[in-house]
C-alpha positions as a printed Julia matrix, in Angstrom:
72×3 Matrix{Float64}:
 -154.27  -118.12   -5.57
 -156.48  -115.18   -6.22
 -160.02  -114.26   -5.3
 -161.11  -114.48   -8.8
 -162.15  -117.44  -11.16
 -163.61  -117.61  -14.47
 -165.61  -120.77  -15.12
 -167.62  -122.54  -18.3
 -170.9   -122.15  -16.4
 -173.61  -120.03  -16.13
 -174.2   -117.57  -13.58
 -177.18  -119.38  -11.96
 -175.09  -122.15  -12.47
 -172.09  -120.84  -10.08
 -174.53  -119.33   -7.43
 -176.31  -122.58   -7.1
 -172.85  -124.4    -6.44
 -171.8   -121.72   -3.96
 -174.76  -121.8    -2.15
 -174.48  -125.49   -1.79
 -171.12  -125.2    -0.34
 -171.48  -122.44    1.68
 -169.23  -120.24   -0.3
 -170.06  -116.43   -0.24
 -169.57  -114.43   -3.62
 -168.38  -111.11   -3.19
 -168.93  -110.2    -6.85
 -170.07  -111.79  -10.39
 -170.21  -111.72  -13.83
 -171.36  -113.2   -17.22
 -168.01  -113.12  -19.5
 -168.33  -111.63  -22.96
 -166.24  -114.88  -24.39
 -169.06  -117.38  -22.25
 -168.71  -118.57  -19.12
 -168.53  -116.94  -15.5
 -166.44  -114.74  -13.75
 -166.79  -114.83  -10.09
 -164.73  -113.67   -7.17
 -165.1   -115.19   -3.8
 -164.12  -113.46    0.08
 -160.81  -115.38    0.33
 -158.65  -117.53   -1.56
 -159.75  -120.89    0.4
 -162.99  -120.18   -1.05
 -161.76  -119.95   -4.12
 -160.05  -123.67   -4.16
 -163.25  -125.12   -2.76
 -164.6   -123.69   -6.12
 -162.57  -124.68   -8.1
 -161.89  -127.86   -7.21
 -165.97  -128.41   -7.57
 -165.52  -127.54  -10.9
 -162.33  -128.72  -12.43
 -161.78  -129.07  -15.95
 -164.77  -125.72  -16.44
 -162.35  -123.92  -14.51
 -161.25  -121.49  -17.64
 -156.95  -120.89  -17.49
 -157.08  -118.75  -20.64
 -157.72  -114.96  -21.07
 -160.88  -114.05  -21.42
 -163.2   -110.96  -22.09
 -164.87  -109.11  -19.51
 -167.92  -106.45  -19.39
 -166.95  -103.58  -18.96
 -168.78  -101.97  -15.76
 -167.6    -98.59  -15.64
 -169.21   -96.32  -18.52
 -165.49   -93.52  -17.84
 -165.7    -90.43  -17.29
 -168.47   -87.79  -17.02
């Protein structure tokens, strides 16, 4: 399983529930398409995650931010 998850949630949303379980983000996002992207330290985080949220988990593609404005 990988680091990464995108969820139907907002990004308050997905702190809160990390922060309840003790689950450190290592990075986050709001997705352009709705929802969450957030990637966790390790992949058991990840399952704790999203097992918590469960059908929100998004299995799709979605579309990111971009965070890099390129070159120079």
């Amino acid at each position: 399983m990988s680091r990464a998850i995108n969820i139907n949630a907002t990004q308050d949303h997905v702190k809160a529930a990390c922060a309840k379980r003790k689950v450190p983000i290592s990075a986050i996002e709001t997705l352009r398409s709705g929802g969450t992207r957030v990637v966790m330290n390790n992949a058991a985080d990840t399952a704790i995650i999203a097992k918590a949220y469960g059908s929100k988990v998004i299995s799709g593609e979605v579309t990111r931010t971009p965070t890099r404005m390129g070159s120079l």
